[in-house]
N, C-alpha and C positions, 0 to 999 in steps of 0.2 A: 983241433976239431972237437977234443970232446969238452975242451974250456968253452963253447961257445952251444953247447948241448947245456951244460949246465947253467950257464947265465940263461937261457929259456926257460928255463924248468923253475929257476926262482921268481922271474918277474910276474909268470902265468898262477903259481900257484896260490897268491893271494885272493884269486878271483874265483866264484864256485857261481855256476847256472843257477836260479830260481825255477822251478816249475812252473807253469802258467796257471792262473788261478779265475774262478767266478766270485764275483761281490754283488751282492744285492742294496737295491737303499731304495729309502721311502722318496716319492716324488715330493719333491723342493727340500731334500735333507743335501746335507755336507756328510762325502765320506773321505776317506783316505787312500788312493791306492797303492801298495807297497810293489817295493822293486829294493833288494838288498842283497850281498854277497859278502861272506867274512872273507876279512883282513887278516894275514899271519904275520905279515908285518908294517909297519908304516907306507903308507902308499905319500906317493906329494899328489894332493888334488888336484894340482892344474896338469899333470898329467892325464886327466882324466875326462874325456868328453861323452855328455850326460845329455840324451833328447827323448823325451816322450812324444810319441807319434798316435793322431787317431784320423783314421779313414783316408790315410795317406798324406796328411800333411802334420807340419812339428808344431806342436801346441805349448807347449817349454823343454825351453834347456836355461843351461849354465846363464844362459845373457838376456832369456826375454822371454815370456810367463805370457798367454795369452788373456783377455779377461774370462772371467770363470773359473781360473784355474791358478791354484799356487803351487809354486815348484818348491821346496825345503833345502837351501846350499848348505846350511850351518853342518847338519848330519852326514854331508860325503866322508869327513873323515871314518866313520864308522861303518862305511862301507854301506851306508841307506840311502835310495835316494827317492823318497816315496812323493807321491803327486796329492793333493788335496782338489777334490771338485766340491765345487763352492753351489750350493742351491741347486741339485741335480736336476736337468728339466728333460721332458722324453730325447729331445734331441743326442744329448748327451750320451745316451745310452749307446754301446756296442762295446767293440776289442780296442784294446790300447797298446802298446807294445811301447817298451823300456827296453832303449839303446845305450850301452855305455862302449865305450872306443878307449883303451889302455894299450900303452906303449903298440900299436899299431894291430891290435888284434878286436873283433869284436864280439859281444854279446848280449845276447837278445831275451825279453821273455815279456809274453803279452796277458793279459787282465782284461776278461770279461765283466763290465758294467751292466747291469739289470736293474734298468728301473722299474718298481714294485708301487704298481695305483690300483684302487679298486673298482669295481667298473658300478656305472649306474646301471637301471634296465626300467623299462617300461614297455606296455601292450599298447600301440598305437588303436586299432580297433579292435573288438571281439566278437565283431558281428560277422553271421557266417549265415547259408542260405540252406534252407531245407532240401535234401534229395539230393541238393550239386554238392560236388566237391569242394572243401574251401579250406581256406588255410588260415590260422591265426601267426600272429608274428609275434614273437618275443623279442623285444632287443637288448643288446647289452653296450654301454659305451663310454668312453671314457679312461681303460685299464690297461692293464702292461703289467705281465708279459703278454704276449698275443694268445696264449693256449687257454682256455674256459671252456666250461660242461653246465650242456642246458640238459635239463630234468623236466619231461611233463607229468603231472597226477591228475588224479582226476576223484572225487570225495576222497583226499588223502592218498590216492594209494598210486601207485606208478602203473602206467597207461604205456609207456613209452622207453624204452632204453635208455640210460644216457647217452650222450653224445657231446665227443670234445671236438673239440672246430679249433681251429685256427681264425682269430682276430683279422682282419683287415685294417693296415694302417692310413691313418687319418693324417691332416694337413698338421695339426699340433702334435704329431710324435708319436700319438695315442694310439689304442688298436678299439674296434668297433667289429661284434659280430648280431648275427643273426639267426633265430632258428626257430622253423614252422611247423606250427602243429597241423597237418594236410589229413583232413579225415570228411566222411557224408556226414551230415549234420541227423538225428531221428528227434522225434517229438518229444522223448523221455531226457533227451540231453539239458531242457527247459528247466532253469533252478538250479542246476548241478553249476556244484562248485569245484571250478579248473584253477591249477595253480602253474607256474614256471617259476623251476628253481635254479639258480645261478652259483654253479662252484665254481673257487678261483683264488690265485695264491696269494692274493693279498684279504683276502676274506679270512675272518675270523670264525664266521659261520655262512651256512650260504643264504643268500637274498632268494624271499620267496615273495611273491606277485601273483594276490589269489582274484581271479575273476570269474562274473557270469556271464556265458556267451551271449549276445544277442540275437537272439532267433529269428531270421526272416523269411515268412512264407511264400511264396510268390502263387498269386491269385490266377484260378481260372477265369478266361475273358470271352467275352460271349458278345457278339455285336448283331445287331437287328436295325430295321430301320422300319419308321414310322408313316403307313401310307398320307400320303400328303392329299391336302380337300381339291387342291387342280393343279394342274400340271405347270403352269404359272408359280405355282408359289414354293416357299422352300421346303427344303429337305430334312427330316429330322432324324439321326442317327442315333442309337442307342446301344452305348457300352456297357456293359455289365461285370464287376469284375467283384467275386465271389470266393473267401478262403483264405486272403491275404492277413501277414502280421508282419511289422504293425503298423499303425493305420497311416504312416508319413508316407502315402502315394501319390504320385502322379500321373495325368493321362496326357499322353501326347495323338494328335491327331495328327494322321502324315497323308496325303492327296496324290500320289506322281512323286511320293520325295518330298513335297513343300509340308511345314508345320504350319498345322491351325488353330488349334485353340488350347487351352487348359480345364481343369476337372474340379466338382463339387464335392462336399463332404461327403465320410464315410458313416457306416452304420456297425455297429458292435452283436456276431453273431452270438449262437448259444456257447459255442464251442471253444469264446475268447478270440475267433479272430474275426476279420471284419469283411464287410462288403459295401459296395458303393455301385453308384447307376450314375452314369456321363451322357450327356446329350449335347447333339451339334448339330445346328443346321444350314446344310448345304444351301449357299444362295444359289438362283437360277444359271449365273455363269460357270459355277464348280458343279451344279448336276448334268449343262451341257459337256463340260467339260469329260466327263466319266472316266469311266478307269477303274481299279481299286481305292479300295478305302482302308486303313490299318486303326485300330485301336491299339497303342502302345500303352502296355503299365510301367512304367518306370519308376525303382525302386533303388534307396541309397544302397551301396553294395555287389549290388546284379550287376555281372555283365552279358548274362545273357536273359533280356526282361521278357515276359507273356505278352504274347499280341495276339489280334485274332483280325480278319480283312474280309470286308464283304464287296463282290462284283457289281459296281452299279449297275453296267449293260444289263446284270440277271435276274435284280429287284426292282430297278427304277422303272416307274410306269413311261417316262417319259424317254424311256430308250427303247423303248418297244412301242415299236411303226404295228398297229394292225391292220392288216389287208384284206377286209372282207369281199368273198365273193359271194354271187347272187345265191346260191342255196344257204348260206350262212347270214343270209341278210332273212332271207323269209323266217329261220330258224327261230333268230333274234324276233320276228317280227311278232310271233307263234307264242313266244315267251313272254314278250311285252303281254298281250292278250289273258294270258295266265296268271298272271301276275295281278291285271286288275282285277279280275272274277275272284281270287284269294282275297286280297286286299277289303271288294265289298263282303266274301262272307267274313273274315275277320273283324269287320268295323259294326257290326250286327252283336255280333257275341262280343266284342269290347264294351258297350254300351248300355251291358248288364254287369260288368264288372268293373264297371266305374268307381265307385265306392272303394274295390281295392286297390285299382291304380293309386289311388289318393293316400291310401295309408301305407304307398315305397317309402324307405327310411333311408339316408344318408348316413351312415356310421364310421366318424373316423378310428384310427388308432389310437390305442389307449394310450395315454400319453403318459411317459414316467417322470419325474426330477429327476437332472442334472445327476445330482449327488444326493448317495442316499448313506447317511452318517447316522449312527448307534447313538440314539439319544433325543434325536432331532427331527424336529416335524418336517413328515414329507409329506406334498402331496398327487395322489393318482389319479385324472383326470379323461373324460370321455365327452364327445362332441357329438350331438344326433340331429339332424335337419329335416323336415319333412314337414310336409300339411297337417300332419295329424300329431305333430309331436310333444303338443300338452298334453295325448292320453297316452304318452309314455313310460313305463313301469321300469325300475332296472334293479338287477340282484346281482350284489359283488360275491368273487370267491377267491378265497388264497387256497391257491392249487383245485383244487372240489371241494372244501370247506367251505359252509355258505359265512360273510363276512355280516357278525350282528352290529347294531349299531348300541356303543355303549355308552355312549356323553352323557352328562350329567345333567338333565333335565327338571327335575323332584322339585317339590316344594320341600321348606324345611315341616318335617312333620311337628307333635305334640311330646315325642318322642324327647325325652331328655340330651340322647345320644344323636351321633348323625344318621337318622335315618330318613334314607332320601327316597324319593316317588325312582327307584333308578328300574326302570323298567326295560328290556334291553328287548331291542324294535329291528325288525326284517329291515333291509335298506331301501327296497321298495315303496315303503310306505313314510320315508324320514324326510322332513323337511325341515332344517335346523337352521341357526343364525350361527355365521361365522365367528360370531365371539365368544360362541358357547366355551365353555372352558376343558382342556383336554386331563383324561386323569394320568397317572405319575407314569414313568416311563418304568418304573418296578412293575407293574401289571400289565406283563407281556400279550398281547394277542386284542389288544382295546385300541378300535375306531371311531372316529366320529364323521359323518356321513354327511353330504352335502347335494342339494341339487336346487339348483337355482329357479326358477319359472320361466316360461316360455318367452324368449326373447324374441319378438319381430323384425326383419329383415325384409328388405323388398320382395313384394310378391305377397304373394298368400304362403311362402315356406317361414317356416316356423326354428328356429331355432333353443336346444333343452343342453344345458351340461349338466352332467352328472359329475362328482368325485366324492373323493374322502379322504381325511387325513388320518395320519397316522403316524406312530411313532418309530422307525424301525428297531426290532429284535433279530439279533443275530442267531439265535439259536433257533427261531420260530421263521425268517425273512431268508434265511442262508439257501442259495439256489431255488426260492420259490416262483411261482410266475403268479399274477391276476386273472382271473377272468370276470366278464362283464355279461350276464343275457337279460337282455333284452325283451321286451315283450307288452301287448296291451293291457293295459286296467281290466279287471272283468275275464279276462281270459286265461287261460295255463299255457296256451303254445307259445314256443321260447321263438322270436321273428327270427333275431339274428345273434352270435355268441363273439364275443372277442376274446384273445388270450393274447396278454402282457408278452412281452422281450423277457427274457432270465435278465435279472439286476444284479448286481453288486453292492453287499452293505461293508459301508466304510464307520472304519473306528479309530479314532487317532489314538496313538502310543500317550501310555503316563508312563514320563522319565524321570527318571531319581535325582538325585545329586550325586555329583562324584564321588566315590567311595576311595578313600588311600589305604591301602596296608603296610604296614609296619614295613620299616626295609629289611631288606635280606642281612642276616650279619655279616657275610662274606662281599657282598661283593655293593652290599647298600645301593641296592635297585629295590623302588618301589613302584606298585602296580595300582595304578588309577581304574577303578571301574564302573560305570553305567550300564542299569538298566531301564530297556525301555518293555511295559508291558499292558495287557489289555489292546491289544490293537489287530487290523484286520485293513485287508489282507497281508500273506507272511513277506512280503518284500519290504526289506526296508537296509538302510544306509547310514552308519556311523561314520564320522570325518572328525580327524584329532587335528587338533591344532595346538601349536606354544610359540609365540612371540610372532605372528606372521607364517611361519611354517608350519606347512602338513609335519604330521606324523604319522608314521608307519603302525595301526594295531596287532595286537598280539595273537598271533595264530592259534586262538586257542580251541580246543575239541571239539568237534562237531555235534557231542551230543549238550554240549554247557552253550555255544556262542549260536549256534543253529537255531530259528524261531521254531519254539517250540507249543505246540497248543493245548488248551486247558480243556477242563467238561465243555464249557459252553460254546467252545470254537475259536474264541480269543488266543493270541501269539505273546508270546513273552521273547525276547533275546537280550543278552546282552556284549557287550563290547569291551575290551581290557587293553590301555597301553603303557608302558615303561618308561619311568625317567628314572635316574638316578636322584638320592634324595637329598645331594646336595642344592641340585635347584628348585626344591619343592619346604628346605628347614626353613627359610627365611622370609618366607614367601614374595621374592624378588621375579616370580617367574610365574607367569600367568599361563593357562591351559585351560582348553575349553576343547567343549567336545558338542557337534551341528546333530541331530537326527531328521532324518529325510524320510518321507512318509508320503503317501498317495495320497492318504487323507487331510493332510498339511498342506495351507497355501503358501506359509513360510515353514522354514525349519526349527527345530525347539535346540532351544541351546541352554548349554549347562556349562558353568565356569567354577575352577577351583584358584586359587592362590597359592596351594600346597597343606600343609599342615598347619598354616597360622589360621588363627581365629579369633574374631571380635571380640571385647567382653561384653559383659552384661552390669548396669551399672545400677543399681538399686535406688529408688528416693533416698533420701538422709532423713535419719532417725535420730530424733531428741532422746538421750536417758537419764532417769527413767520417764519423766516427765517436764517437759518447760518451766520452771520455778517461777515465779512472779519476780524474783531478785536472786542475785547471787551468778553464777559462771554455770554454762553451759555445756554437756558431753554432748558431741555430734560422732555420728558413725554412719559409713557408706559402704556397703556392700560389692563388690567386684571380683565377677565369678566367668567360667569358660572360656577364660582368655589362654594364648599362646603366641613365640614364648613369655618365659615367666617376667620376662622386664615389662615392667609399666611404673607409671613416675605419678603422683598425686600430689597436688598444689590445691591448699584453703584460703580463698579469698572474701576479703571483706568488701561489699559493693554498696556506694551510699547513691542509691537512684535520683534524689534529689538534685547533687553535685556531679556525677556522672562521672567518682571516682571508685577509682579498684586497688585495695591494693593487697599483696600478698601478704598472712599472718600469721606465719613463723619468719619471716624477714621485716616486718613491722615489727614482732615483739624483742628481735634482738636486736634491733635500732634505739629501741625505748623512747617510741612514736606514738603510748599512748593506745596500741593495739594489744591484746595480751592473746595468749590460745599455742599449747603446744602439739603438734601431729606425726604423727608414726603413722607405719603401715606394717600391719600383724601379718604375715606372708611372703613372699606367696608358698600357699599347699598346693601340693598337686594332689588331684582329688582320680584323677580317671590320666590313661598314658595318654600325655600329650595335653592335659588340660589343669588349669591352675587357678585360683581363687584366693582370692584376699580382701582385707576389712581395713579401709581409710579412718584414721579415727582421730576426733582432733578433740582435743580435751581442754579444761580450765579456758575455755574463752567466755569473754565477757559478752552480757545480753544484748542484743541488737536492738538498735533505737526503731521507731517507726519510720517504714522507707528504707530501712536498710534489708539485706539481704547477705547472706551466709554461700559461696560456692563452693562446690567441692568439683574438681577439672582434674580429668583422668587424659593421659597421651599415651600411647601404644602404639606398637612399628604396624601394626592392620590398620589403624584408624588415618584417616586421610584432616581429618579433623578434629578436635578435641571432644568427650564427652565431659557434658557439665550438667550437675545435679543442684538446684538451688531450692537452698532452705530461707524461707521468713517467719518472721515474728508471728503468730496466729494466735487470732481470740476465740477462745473456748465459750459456747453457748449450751449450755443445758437443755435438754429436749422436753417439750412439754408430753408424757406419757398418761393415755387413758388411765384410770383404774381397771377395768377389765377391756375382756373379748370382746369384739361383735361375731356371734354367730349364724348363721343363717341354714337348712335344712331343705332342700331338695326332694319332692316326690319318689323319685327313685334312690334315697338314703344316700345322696350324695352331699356331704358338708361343706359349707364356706365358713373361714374365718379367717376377720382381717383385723387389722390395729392403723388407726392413721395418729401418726405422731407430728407434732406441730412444732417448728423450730429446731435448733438444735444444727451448732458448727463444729466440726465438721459431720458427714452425714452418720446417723447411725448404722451397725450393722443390728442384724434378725438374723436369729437361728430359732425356725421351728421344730419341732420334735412330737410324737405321740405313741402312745401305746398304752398295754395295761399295767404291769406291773413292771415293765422296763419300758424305756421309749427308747424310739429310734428317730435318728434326726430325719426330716420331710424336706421335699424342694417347693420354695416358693416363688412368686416376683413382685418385685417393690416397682414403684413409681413414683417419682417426685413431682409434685405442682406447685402452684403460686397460686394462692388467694388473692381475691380482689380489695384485700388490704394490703396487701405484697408479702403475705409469710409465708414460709416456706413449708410445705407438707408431705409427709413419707409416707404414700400407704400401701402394704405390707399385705399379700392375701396369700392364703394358702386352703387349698382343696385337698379331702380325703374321703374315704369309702371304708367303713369299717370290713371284716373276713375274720370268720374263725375257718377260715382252711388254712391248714399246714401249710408252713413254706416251704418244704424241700415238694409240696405238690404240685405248686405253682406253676402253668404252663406259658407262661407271658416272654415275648420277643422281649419287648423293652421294661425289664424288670430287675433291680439291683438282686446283689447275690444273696443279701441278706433275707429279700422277700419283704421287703414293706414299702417298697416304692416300684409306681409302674409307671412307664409313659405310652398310655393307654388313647394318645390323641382326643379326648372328648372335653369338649366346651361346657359350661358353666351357662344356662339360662338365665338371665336375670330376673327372669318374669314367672320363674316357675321354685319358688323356695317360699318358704315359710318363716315368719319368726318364730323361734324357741328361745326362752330365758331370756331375754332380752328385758334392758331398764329404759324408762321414756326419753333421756336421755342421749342413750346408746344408739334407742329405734332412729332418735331426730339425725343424729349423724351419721347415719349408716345410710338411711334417704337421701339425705343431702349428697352425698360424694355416689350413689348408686348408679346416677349418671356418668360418671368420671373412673369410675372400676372397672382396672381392665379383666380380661378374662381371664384365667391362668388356663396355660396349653398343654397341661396334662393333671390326672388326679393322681393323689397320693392312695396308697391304699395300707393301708393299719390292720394287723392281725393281731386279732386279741383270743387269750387261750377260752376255754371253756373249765371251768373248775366245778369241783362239789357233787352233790350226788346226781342232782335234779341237771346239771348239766347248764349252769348258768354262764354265761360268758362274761369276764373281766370287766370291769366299768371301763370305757375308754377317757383317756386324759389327754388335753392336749396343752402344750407348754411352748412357749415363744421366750429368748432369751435375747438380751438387749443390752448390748455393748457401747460405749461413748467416752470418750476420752476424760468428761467433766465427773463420771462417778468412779467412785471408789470399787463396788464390786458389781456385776451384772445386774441389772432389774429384770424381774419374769413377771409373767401373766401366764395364768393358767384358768383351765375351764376343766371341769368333772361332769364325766356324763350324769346327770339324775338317778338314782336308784331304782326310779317306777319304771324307766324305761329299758334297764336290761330286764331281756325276757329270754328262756330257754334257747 
């Protein structure tokens, strides 16, 4: 007996339990699940029977491995016998249990499997109803384990407890939950930004889902009906529905139950929501028909929509039988009799007031544009009808401000400057032609007024429009209304007044370009940003995109991404999303980013490539000059490119032949081409940008017809840039001996130079002062004479000033103070000659026709020196650059001595 105590105690003791364990794995990963017990001494394996089990049935042993799954025989001796799942998929997931059966005993130990996916989520609607209860839904789907915690906030801040739920298992293995945000909607909820946030164990952080609810107002409904001219004819019903947002309504007509018709457009109240007026008429079979009547509003989301139902039996004439008896008949008869005695003394006293009947007026509503856009001509228009309505007068008003009329009407005066007849006219008295010209949209609060002449229409009624256009100003137009009165010629009493609907001015966003910054050093995440700014009103919608797909932006702070507005009313916001910078070095990965806008008929869009960048590829430069004989240095310029690879190829092109060939691989063929080329670079000048000089030296001079390439390739370029140099003949410019000057009444100077000939064109640099000059802006113009030569001429305008320049009060006036751009035109008809040679005069006549104007003057401060307080003589200097001379040629002019005066 106890020999047979002992031999149990050695067979059993090689064998030790496993504890049961939990394994987690990513969905479609390979894990391993272990099952193992030491050996204290040699066991024989085929003693040893080895089955994993899941959900009741054997998935491998020792003989047979189901697909999915690898069983491991090699490792029994060591007493392991662990299971491999091959591409874990949700099915896969639960308890596993590890059988092994030695010399007739057994044991067990089972392994929890947890598949680990992260869940998606989306807001299916976010539209919710005023006053009712309504619920938003957040979903989440797709994840495992089944346990997640929805978060609601509301501007950032939590509204709501969390709450973890339990998952609901789906047909592919998955778990899917849901969770509603159930609250009354108030009118302050408009704009607020709600967000759902999703924790969960395969989250690295939680998923947030920021939305603006949809606000839907549900309209008072008001139904009435229209008495009808007899009783014969139809019915006309009138719905009224008043207070609704937003304007996607519909009206159903319902009779006994039966539907009848559908609804007309809506109308925009002061208060942003809207209203509309529906009409239906009952044919003569549906007013015998009777019964009630329903006006239904039906709205997307409502389930409980506004109606309102009126009793025919209680309003229709023709459901009311009257039953006159004899005292009610003489009543009636009594009243007839009354009725005409009224009638004749009315028709007495009308017949002196004839004259007034005549002058009733038809006035419709002021009529607005569609869209009313920052910048952009609208215009406001009125419709009056009546007999008398050529002696109609009208005065516009923004708010009770009376509206002048400011269009540019004037003769050009005598006036050097622009000084125009601009005399600024009541609207009442403005009769203008539509092409009159409007002034700039920088000069906030200016109309131009319009009213057409009596147009006739059948009859003796009279048809008058009035309007006026105008620019809209958001700072001056924001929340204003129109009004319109009306009134006779000759008279003060106002007939009749209109006042405008509130409008809405629209301003579209200006959007930047994509902004990148630097990537993070730790984890090289880089942050793409756009802004969009100037725009009105603050709604508006950023949409990221990279290769086809949305991207999620970056929840950034509500006082940075939030539209935020300026002095003048205008919104600025901007927008921020994350890639990692690997897909943004190469620029292999395209990103763009939509802005959505009221004031947009499409959306503006902005694209980046990442950090790569074009270069810029400069003409080719001869040094230092083209020699007439001998080898030629060429250099090309190439600058802002990224990264720093780019490849440069110098080709010889003979147009004639229509060959090309390359010439540092011509010349080391010894093909009769010569020319060596390097490239100096690349520097990097700024982070992220790079610049280099192509330079191709000792080549020989190009025949006539040939041409010199320089072709630059770059990973941004889709194409090659090519810079071609050719042979060029230098012509000498034929240059006056002096100025032509000419002198203005109001001491405003002209002076010009026309240079004759001369390849390639010359540059001009003018300059003036006293005893320093400062360079002046001028403009040239090139022409052909009708001998075919080519002519450059060259004007420059100035104003002499002994006031200080730091006194200078000028918008458009350099820092230095001698130059302004003072917008005033150049007369031709109003200058003088001074100094002038017979010469000089014949050519200054001759092209006086052909002189353009310059569109701004120069102005020249010259000191005042000496006792007596005499100012500087002014000098003026023109300097004249050309390839064919050695050093600049100048023209200069000195003012006269007699004419500086104190």
């Amino acid at each position: 007996m106890r020999f047979k105590v002992l031999l149990c105690l050695c067979l059993l003791s090689p064998i030790k339990l496993v504890f049961p364990a939990d394994i987690v794995v990513p969905l479609s990963s390979s894990t391993v699940l272990p099952c193992s017990f030491h050996l204290l001494n040699t066991v024989n394996t085929t003693l040893l029977d080895v089955t994993w089990s899941f959900k009741g049935s054997v998935i491998a042993s020792s003989n047979h491995t189901e697909r999915g799954f690898y069983l491991d025989t090699s490792s029994f001796h060591n007493g392991s016998f662990p299971l491999t799942v091959l591409n874990a998929t949700p099915h896969q997931q639960g308890v596993y249990e590890c059988n092994v059966s030695s010399s007739g005993t057994d044991y067990s130990s089972s392994i929890t499997l947890t598949i680990l996916a992260p869940p998606t989520m989306s807001i299916p609607s976010p539209e919710v109803v005023l006053g009712q209860e309504s619920a938003v839904e957040c979903w989440a789907k797709g994840f495992s384990p089944p346990q997640i915690t929805f978060t609601w906030t509301r501007e950032g801040k939590k509204f709501r407890n969390p709450g973890r739920s339990e998952g609901n298992l789906t047909e592919d293995g998955l778990y899917e939950a849901v969770s509603r945000l159930v609250f009354v909607p108030k009118l302050t909820d408009r704009n607020i930004t709600y967000s759902c946030v999703v924790e969960h164990e395969a989250l690295e952080q939680p998923l947030v889902k920021e939305f603006s609810i949809g606000l839907i107002i549900v309209p008072e409904v008001t139904l009435s009906i229209m008495p009808p001219s007899s009783r014969s004819s139809p019915l006309t019903l009138a719905c009224e529905l008043s207070g609704f947002y937003p304007e996607n309504v519909s009206v159903v007509w319902v009779q006994n139950g039966t539907v009848l018709s559908k609804p007309p457009q809506s109308l925009l109240n002061n208060d942003g929501t809207y209203r509309s007026r529906w009409f239906h008429t009952l044919s003569a079979e549906e007013r015998e028909r009777g019964g009630a009547v329903q006006c239904v509003a039906q709205q997307p989301h409502v389930s409980r929509p506004a109606s309102s139902s009126i009793d025919l039996s209680a309003t229709d004439p023709l459901a009311q039988e009257l039953v006159l008896s004899k005292s009610a008949k003489a009543s009636v008869a009594m009243m007839i009799i009354s009725l005409i005695l009224v009638l004749l003394l009315c028709f007495g006293f009308s017949w002196k007031r004839r004259d007034e009947k005549q002058k009733s007026l038809n006035v419709s509503a002021i009529i607005l544009p569609p869209r009313l856009v920052v910048g952009r001509k609208g215009r406001v228009s009125i419709s009056i009808e009546g007999r008398r309505a050529d002696r109609v007068q009208t005065a516009w008003f923004l708010n009770d401000i009376p509206i002048v009329d400011t269009s540019y009407t004037g003769e050009k005066s005598s006036s050097p400057i622009y000084s125009t007849g601009h005399t600024p006219r009541i609207s009442r008295v403005s009769l203008l032609s539509e092409k009159g010209p409007l002034l700039s949209a920088t000069a906030p609060g200016y109309y131009k007024l319009h009213t057409r002449q009596p147009l006739h229409s059948t009859g003796p009624i009279k048809q008058l429009l009035a309007s006026f256009t105008f620019i809209p100003n958001l700072s001056i137009h924001k929340g204003a209304v129109f009004k319109c009165q009306i009134s006779y010629k000759g008279k003060d009493k106002i007939v009749m007044e209109k006042v405008s609907d509130r409008f809405t001015v629209l301003a579209p966003p200006d959007v930047s370009e994509i902004q990148l910054s630097e990537p993070n050093e730790e984890t090289g995440i880089v942050t793409l940003t756009v802004t969009a700014s100037h725009f009105h009103p603050d709604i508006i919608t950023f949409r990221w995109f990279c290769e086809g797909s949305e991207l999620c932006p970056v929840a950034a702070p509500l006082s940075v991404a939030a539209p935020r507005p300026d002095a003048q009313g205008f919104f600025s916001a901007m927008s921020q999303c994350r890639l990692h910078k690997a897909e943004l070095e190469r620029g292999e990965t395209t990103v763009w980013v939509t802005v959505h806008h009221i004031s947009l008929k499409q959306p503006i869009t902005r694209k980046t490539r990442g950090f790569i960048k074009k270069p810029t590829v400069s003409e080719i430069s001869c040094s230092p000059l083209p020699p007439q004989q001998g080898l030629l240095s060429l250099a090309c310029d190439i600058t802002t490119f990224y990264p720093s690879d780019v490849s440069v190829k110098w080709l010889k092109r003979d147009m004639s032949e229509g060959l090309e060939k390359d010439i540092e691989e011509a010349a080391e063929k010894e093909e009769g081409v010569k020319g060596v080329s390097e490239v100096r670079g690349p520097i990097q000048t700024q982070p992220r940008t790079f610049r280099a000089t192509a330079v191709l030296k000792e080549v020989e001079e190009v025949e006539e017809g040939g041409e010199i390439v320089c072709r630059v390739e770059h990973c941004s370029l889709q194409e090659p840039i090519e810079r071609v140099w050719r042979r060029t003949c230098f012509a000498a410019p034929s240059i006056p001996p002096s100025l032509s000057v000419t002198w203005r009444k109001d001491g405003v100077g002209v002076f010009s130079l026309c240079l004759s000939g001369g390849v390639p064109r010359p540059k001009l640099v003018w300059a003036a002062g006293g005893s320093t000059l400062s360079q002046l802006v001028s403009r040239e113009r090139e022409q052909v004479t009708e001998s075919g030569e080519r002519e450059l001429l060259s004007v420059c305008a100035l104003v002499r000033s002994t006031r200080a320049q730091g006194n200078e009060q000028q918008p458009h006036s350099r820092r230095n103070g001698h130059l302004r751009n003072s917008q005033l035109p150049v007369w031709q008809n109003e200058v003088e000659n001074v100094n002038e040679t017979d010469s000089v005069q014949e050519a200054r006549t001759a092209a006086r026709e052909t002189e353009p104007e310059p569109s701004y003057v120069n102005t020249v401060n010259v000191r005042k020196e000496g006792r007596r307080g005499e100012r500087e003589r002014l000098r003026v200097a023109v300097e004249i650059f050309h390839p064919t001379l050695s050093l600049p040629a100048y023209r200069t002019w000195t003012e006269p001595e007699e004419e500086v005066s104190p």
